[in-house]
ROKOLTI-962401 format. One record per residue (C-alpha): residue in one letter; x, z negated, y negated. Coordinates in steps of 0.05 Angstrom, whole numbers, plus 5000, padded with zeros to 4 digits. Layout:
ROKOLTI-962401
AXZY ...
//
This chain:
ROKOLTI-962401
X500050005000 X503650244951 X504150734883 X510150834868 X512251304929 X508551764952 X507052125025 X512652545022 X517152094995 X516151695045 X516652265096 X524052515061 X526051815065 X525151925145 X528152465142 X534052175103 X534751675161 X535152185219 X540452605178 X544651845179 X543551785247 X539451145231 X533750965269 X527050905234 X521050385244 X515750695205 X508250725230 X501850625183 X495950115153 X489050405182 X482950195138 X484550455079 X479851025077 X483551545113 X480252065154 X482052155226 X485052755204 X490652305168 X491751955235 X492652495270 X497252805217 X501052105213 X501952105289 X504852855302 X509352785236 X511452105269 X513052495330 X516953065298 X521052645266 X522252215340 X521551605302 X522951145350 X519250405330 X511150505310 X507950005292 X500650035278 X498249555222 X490049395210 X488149275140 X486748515128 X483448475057 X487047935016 X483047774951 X486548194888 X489148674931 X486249434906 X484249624979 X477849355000 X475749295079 X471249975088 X467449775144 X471250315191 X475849905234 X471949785297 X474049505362 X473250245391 X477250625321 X482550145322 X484050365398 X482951065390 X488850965339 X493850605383 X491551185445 X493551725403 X499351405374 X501151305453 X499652015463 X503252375410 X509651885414 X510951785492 X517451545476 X516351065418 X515350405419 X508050325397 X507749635362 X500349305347 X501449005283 X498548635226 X490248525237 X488748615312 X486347895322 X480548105270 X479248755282 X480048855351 X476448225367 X474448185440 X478048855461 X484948545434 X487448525505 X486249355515 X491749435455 X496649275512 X495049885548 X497950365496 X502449955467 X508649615479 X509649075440 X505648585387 X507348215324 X505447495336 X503646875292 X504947215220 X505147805187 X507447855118 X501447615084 X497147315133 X497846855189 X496347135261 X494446785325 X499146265352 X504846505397 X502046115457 X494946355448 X497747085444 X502246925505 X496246635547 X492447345527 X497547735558 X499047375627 X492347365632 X492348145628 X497348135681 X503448375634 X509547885622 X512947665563 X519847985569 X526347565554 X522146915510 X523446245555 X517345925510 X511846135556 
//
């Protein structure tokens, strides 16, 4: 959420990175009034530039900021976004970010299908579920926790 770069800025600044040999972690913040033409168009530009670490953020309104919640991030949208993101980047790590405890709700365990990783207890505005809860979520799924000794 910003407006001082712009969509190709941000794209040349990928680009930038891949000339450097520098790998990028660069995904996008659905719920801001994009069409699912825009995630489609994020997700195959994400793939032609191999970047290699998506990760998938869900607006959380936060009062004063410009954006306002839209009313388009179902349960069912939000995984249609991390499937395609799967789809179009088979070899990126797809990362469920900020805003899948709220939006996701009940289905919050299917983001572990297409994706291989979550953010857990904070994000940079807004606190998240608790490690252990998140933990508990995915043994019970039948995935493990790789490499943390805390569960």
């Amino acid at each position: 959420i910003c407006s001082t770069h712009t969509y190709a800025d941000r794209v040349n600044t990928l680009l930038a990175l891949k000339r450097h040999g520098i790998e990028a972690c660069s995904g996008l913040i659905l719920g801001m009034g994009e069409s699912s033409a825009d995630v489609i168009e994020v997700a195959t530009r994400l793939r032609e530039l191999a970047v290699p670490s998506i990760p998938v953020n869900f607006l959380i309104p936060i009062e004063g900021n410009q954006v306002i919640d839209d009313g388009s991030l179902t349960p069912e949208r939000c995984l249609r976004a991390l499937c395609l993101m799967r789809l179009a980047n088979p070899r990126a790590e797809i990362r469920v970010a900020g805003g899948r405890e709220g939006h996701l709700r009940a289905l919050e365990v299917m983001a572990l299908w297409p994706a291989n990783s979550l953010f857990v207890e904070g994000y940079l505005t807004t606190r998240g579920d608790a490690v252990n809860t998140t933990y508990r979520m995915i043994a019970d799924a039948g995935f493990e926790v790789d490499g943390n000794p805390l569960y």
